[in-house]
C-alpha distance (Angstrom), angle and dihedral (degrees) to the residues before:
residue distance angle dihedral
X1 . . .
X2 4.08 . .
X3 3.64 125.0 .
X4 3.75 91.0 -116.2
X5 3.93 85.2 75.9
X6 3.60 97.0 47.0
X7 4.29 120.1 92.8
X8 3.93 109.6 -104.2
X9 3.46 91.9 -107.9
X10 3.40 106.2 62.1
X11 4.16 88.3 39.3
X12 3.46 90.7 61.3
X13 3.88 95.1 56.4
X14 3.81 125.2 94.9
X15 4.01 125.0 -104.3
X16 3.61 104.3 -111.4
X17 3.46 123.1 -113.2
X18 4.26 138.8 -136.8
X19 3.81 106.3 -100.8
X20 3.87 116.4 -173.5
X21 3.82 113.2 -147.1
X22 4.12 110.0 -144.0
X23 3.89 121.7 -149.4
X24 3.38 118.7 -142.8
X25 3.83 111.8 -144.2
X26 3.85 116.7 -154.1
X27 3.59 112.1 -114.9
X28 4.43 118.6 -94.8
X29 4.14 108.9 -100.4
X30 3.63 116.7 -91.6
X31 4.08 106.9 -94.5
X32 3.63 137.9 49.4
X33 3.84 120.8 -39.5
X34 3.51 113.5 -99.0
X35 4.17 116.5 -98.0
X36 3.87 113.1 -109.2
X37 3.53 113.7 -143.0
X38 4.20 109.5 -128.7
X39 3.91 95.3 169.9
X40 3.60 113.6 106.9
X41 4.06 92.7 -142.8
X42 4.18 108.6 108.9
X43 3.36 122.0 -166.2
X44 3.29 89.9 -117.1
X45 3.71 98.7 60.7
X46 3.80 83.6 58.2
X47 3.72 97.0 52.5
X48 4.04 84.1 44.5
X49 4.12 95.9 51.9
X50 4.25 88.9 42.2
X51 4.26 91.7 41.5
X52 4.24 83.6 47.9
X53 3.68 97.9 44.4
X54 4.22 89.8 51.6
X55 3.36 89.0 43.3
X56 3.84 97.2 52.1
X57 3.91 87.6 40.9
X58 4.33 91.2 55.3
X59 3.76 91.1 41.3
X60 4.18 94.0 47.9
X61 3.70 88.0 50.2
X62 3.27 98.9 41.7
X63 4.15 86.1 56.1
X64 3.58 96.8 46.5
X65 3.72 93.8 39.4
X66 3.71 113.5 41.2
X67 4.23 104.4 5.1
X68 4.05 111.4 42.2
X69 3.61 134.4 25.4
X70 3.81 89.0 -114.4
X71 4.04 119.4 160.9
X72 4.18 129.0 -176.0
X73 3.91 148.2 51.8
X74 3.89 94.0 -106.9
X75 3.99 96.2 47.4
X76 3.78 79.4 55.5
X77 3.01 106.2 46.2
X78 3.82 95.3 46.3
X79 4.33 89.6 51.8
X80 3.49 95.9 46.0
X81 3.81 88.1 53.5
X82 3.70 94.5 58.0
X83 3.36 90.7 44.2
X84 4.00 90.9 59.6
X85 3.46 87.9 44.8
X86 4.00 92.9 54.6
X87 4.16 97.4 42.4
X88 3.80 87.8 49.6
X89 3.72 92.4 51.7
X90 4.19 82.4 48.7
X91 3.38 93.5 47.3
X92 3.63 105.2 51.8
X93 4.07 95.1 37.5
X94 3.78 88.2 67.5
X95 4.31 91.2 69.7
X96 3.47 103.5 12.4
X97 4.23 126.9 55.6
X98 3.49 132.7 -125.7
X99 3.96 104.3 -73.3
X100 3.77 94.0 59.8
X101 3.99 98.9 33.1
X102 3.95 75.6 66.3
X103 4.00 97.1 34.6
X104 3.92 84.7 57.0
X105 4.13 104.7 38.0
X106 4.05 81.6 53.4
X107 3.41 94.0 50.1
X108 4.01 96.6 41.9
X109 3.92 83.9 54.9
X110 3.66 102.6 45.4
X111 4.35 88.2 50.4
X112 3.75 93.6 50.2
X113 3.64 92.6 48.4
X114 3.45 91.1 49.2
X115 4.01 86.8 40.6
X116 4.39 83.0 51.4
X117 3.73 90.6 52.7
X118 3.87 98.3 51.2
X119 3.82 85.8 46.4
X120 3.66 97.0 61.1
X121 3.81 90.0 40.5
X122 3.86 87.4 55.9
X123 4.24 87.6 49.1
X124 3.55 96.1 42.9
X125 4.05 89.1 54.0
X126 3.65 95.5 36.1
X127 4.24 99.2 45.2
X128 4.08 85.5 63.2
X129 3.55 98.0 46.6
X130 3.71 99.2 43.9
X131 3.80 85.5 49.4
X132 3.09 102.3 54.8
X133 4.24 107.2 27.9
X134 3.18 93.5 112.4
X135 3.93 98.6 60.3
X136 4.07 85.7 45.8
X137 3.55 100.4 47.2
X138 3.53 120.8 18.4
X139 3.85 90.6 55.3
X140 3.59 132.1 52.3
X141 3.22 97.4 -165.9
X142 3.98 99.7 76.1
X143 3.49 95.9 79.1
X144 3.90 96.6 46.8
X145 3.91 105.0 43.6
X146 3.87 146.8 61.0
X147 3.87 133.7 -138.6
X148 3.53 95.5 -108.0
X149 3.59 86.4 103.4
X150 3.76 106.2 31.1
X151 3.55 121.9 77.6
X152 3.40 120.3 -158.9
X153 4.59 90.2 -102.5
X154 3.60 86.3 56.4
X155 4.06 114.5 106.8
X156 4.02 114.0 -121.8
X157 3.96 99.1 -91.7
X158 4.06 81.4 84.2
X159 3.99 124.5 71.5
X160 3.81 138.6 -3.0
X161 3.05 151.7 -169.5
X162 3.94 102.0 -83.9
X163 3.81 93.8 121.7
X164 4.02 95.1 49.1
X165 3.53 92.3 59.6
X166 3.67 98.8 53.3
X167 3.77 87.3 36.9
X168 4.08 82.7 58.0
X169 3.74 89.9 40.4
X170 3.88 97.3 49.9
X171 3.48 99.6 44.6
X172 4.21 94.4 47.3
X173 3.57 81.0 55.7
X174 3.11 103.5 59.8
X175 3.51 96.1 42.6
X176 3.91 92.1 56.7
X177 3.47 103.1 48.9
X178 4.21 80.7 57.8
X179 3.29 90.9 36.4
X180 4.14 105.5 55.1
X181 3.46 97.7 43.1
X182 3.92 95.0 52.9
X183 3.63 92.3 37.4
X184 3.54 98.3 53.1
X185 3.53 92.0 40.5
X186 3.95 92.8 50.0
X187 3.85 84.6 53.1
X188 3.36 100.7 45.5
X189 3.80 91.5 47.5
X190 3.66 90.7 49.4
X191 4.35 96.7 54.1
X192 3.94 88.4 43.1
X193 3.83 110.6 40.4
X194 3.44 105.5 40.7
X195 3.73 117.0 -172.5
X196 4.09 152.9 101.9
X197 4.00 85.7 -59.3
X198 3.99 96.1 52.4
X199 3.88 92.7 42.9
X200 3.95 81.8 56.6
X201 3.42 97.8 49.0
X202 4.20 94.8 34.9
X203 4.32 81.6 53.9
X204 4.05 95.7 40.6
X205 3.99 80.7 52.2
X206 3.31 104.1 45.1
X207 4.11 83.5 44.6
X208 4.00 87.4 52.3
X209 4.58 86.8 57.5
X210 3.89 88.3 74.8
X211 4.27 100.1 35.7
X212 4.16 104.9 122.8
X213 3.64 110.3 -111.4
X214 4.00 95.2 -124.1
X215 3.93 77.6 57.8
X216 3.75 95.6 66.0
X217 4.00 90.3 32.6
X218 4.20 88.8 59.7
X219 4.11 83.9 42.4
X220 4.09 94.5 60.3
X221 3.78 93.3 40.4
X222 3.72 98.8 53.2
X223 4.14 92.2 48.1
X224 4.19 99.3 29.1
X225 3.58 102.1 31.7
X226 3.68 113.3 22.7
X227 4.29 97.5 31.4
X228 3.47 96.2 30.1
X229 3.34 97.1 31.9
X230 4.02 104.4 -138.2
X231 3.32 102.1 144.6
X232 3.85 131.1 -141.2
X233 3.73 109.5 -38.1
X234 3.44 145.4 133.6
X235 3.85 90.8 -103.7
X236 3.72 82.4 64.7
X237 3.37 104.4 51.0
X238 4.09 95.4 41.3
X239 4.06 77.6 61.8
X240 3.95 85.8 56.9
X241 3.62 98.7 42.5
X242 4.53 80.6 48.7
X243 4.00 81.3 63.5
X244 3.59 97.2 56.5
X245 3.67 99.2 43.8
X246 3.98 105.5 39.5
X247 3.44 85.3 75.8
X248 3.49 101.6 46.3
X249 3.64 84.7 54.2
X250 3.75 105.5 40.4
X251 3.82 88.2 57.9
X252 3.54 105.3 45.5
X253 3.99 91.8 42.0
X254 3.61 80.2 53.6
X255 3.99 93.7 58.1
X256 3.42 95.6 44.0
X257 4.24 98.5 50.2
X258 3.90 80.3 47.5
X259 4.09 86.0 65.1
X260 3.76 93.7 53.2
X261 3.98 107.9 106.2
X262 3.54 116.7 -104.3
X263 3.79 91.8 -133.0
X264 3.75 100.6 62.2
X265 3.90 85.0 58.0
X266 4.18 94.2 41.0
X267 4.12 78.7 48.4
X268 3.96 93.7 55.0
X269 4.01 91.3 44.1
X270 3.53 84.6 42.3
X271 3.87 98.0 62.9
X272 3.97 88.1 45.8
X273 3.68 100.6 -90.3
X274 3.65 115.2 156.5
X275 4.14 116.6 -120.2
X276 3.62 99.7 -105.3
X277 3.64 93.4 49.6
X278 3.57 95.9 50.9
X279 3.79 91.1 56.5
X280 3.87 94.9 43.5
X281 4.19 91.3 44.4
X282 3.76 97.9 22.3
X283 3.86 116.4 32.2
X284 3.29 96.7 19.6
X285 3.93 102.2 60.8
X286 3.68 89.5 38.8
X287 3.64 97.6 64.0
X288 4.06 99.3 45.3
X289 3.52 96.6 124.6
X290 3.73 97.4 52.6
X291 3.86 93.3 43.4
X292 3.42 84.5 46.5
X293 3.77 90.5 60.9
X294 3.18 93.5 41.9
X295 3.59 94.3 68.7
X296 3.53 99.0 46.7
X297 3.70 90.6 49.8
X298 3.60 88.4 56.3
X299 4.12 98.5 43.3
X300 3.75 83.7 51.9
X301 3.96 95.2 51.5
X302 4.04 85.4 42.4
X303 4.08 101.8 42.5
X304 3.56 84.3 57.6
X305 3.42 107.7 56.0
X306 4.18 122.7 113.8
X307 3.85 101.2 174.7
X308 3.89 99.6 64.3
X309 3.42 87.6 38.9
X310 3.96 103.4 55.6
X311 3.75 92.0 48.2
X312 4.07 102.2 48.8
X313 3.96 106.8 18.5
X314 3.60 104.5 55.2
X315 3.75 131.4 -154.8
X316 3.86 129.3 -78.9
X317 3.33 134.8 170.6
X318 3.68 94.5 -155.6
X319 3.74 137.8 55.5
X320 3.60 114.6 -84.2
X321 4.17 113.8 179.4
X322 3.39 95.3 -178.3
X323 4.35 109.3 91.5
X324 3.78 84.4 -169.8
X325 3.31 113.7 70.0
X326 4.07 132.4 20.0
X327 3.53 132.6 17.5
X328 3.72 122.0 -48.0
X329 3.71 121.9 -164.8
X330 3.92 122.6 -140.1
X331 3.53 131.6 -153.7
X332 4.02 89.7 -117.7
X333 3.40 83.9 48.7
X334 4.00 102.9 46.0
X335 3.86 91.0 48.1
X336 3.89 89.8 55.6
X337 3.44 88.2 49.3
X338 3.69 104.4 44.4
X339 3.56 98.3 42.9
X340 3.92 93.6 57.1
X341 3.67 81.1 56.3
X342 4.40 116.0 113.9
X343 4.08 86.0 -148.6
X344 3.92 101.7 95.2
X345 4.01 86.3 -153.1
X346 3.61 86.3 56.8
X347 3.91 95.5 56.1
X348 3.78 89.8 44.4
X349 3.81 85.8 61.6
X350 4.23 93.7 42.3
X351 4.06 83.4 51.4
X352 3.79 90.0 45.8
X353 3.73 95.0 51.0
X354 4.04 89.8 45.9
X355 3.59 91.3 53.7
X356 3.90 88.6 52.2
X357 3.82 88.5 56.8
X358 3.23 89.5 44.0
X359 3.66 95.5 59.2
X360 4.19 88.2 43.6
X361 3.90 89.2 52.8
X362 3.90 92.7 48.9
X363 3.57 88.2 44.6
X364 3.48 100.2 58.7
X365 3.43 93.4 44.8
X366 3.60 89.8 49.5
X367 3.94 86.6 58.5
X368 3.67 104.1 44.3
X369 3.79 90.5 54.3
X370 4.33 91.2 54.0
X371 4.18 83.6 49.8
X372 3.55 91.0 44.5
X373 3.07 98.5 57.3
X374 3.83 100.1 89.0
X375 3.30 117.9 76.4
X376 4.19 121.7 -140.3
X377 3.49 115.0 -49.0
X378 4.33 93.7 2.8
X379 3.54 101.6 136.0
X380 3.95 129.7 -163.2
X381 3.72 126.8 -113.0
X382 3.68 87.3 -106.9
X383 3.88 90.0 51.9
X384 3.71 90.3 49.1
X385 3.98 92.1 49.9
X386 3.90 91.8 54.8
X387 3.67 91.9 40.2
X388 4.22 89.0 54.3
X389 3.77 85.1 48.1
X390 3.52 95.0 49.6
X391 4.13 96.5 52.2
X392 3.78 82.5 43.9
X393 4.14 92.7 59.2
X394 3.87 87.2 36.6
X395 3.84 90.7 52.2
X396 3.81 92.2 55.6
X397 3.59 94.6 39.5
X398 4.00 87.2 59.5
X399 3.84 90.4 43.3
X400 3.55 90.7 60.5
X401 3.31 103.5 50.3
X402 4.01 92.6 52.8
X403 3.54 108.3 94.0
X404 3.69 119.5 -111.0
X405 4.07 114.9 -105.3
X406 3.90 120.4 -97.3
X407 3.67 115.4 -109.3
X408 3.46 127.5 -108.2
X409 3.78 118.4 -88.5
X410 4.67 90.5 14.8
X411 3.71 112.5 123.7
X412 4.15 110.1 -144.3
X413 3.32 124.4 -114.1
């Protein structure tokens, strides 16, 4: 529509125009912002888990006191927890609703579970060491002598446990350098040939992860000692302890080569490498860590065992370096013995020697979780460095063998 159409009036008025309207914020207060709580603790959980736990305390002891003819710690200790559990559930249903009465009885049981399970690891560490402190540290000599000259009516300044520990350490030797070679080999075999045969040997391994120990102890001393006719020794039961940990090994090598991409190996084929160097150059170094772990999961499931051990090492009271040929006592094996014993010196030294396997078990543990913790192909910083070095020297090697550019102006030959 034109303006000639329009009445004068509104012709003679002004288009309007945008106008933006600006709101003036007052200034923050003076002084630090105030914190903002982000955990998802109230106070009032708090005062809900403490008002529960009294509650469940008063009614327990009210039931095993004054109500039923109730007797002993665990009975107690298994009431009082339900009783928790209940006047929690109570408590919270009278502010919250039904969704997160549930959320929060779940999660109350899954933490003290969890909280039950660290307890008993704490006793079952803490019963062997306070048992047998005073063989470890109020006497030197436990670490540096045999029983060969300690009966078991002789106080703790006499004996140790010298010739347990390089009973232990002999016969875990042996079985690992058995044991890696076959394991790796086994999982190697199983991630590269597939086929009927490696799904038989991947199931007859996986089978061999749950065989009893006493099992593979009875196996070694029907063929080594009794066929063969060895004898008890610590060749014999390193062979034992090689039962128990192949598996171990075979199986979690397996998992870990199964984690390795698939491209690093298509890339190695790729470039014409034959299969079984890709795997020894290619798969192999890739998963270290995990193979590494694997090991040292299997040494601790092997250093540990007692039922191989009794039937094919042998006792001794004395040091014997020789793994070939007469008995050779174990630290497994020593604190079975010892702690069986009537003399209370000699259970002091059977609870000694446990703790000491203890602490070699935890250990190794301890280790195969810090080199586990790559993942394929993660290197170090100290991996990185020497790689960066080696493209370096492999850059100036190809440099050199370039040849140089022809002047300007030269005719080739």
């Amino acid at each position: 529509m034109s303006t000639d159409t329009l009445p004068p009036a509104v012709a003679a008025e002004p288009p309007p125009t945008a106008t933006t309207t600006l709101v003036v914020r007052e200034a923050y207060p003076a002084g630090p912002e105030p914190r903002r709580r982000t955990s998802g603790v109230r106070g009032t959980d708090v005062l809900a888990l403490l008002g529960a736990a009294a509650a469940a305390l008063a009614l327990t002891s009210l039931v095993f006191v004054r109500l039923a003819p109730f007797d002993g710690l665990l009975g107690f200790v298994v009431l009082a927890w339900l009783a928790f559990i209940g006047c929690y559930a109570l408590l919270v249903s009278l502010d919250e609703d039904g969704p997160t009465v549930r959320d929060r009885t779940v999660a109350v049981v899954v933490h003290s579970l969890a909280l039950l399970l660290l307890l008993a690891l704490v006793v079952v560490v803490a019963y062997p060491v306070s048992r047998g402190a005073k063989a470890i540290f109020w006497h030197g000599n436990f670490f540096t002598e045999d029983l060969s000259s300690a009966g078991p009516l002789l106080p703790l300044d006499r004996g140790g446990i010298l010739h347990g520990i390089v009973g232990t350490l002999e016969q875990i030797t042996i079985a690992l350098v058995i044991t890696i070679p076959l394991g790796l080999a086994s999982a190697v075999f199983l991630n590269e040939v597939p086929g009927r045969f490696a799904r038989v040997v991947r199931t007859v391994s996986e089978a061999m992860t749950a065989l009893p120990s006493i099992v593979a102890g009875l196996f070694i001393y029907a063929t080594v000692i009794l066929m063969l006719g060895m004898g008890r020794s610590g060749f014999a039961a390193g062979l034992a302890i090689t039962v128990m940990m192949l598996p171990i090994v075979i199986r979690a090598a397996d998992v870990v080569l199964r984690l390795v991409p698939g491209t690093l190996r298509e890339a190695s084929l790729a470039l014409g490498a034959p299969q079984w160097r890709t795997a020894l150059f290619v798969l192999l170094p890739t998963a270290r860590p995990g193979l590494a772990t694997a090991v040292i999961l299997g040494t601790a499931r092997g250093i540990g065992e007692t039922s191989p051990v009794l039937l094919t090492a042998g006792f001794a009271d004395g040091m014997n370096l020789d793994p070939r040929h007469e008995p050779q006592v174990s630290l497994p094996l020593m604190t079975f013995k010892l702690v069986g014993s009537a003399s209370e010196y000699d259970v002091a030294r059977g609870f000694g020697s446990a703790t000491v396997l203890l602490g070699l078990v935890l250990l190794l543990f301890l280790l195969a979780r810090l080199v586990g913790g790559r993942g394929p192909g993660q290197l170090t910083r100290g991996q990185q460095a020497r790689r960066v070095h080696a493209s370096r020297r492999d850059a100036l090697r190809y440099a050199r063998r370039v040849p140089a550019a022809p002047e300007s102006g030269s005719t080739p030959e």
